[in-house]
N, C-alpha and C positions, 0 to 999 in steps of 0.2 A: 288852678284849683287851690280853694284856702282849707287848708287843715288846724282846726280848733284841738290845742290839746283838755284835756280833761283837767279839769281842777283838782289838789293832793285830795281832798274829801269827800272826792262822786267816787271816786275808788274805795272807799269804806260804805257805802251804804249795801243795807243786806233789807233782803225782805220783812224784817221785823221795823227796820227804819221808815220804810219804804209805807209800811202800815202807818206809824206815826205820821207820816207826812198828808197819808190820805185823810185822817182820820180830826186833822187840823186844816184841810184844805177844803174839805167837805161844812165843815163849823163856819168859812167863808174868809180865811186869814188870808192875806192877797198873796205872798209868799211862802211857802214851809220849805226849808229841808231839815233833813237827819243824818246823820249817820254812827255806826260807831267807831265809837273810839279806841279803845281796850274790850276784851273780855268783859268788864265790869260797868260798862258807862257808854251812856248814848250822848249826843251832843243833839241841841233844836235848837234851829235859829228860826225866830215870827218876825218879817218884815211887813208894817200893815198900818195905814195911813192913822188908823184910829188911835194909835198908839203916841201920835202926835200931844207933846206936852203933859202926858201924866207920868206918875213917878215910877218904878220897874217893879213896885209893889202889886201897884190897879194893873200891869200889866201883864204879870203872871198872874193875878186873880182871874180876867180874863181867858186866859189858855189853858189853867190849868181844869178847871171842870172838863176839857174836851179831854183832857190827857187820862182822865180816872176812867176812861169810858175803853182802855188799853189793857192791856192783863195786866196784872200783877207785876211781876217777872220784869214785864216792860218799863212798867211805872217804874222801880225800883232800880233802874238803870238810866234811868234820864238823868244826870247828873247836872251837865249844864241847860240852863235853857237859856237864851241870848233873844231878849226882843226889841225889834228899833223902829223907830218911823222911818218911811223912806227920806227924811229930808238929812234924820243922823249920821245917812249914810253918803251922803253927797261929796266931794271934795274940799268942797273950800267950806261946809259945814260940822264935820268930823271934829268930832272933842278927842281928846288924847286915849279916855276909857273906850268911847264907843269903837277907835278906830282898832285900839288895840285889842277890844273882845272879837270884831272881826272878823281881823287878820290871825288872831288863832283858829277861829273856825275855818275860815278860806286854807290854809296853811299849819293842818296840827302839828303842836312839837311831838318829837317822839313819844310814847306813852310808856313806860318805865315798867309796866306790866307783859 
């Protein structure tokens, strides 16, 4: 029998994330998670082919219309949003930013809150 442990940031995800992630997967984004972070700040990662080659601007332009469609409350906690094409995230294709924004989603530092 194989046992899969959980990643450090599926143990922070709460129903208000869990809204975010519908609410971006539903819009037809190939990937969404959320979670939060602190009290104060949610963390989104968009993994999603179309993302391929534009700059992180046209890429939050993209996400972000589905995000205002979220209460208030929520908007105003989405601190980070992290969006890649699946190709940023490959191994032997990983740039130093991409790998590092990541690896803090995958693996958050502690939150000082």
């Amino acid at each position: 029998m194989t046992t899969t442990a959980a990643r450090p940031w599926e143990n922070k995800r709460t129903d208000e994330t869990r809204q975010v992630e519908d609410v971006l997967r539903k819009a037809g984004f190939e990937k969404v998670d959320a979670y939060r972070y602190n009290s104060a700040s949610i963390r989104v990662r968009v993994i999603d082919r179309r993302f391929e080659g534009l700059s992180h601007e046209k890429r939050d332009a993209m996400v972000e219309p589905y995000l205002r469609q979220l209460p208030e409350r929520t908007q105003a906690d989405i601190i980070s949003l992290f969006t890649f094409a699946p190709s940023e995230l490959e191994q032997s294709a990983k740039s130093l930013r991409e790998y590092f924004l990541n690896a803090e989603f995958e693996d958050p530092s502690p939150s000082m809150l």
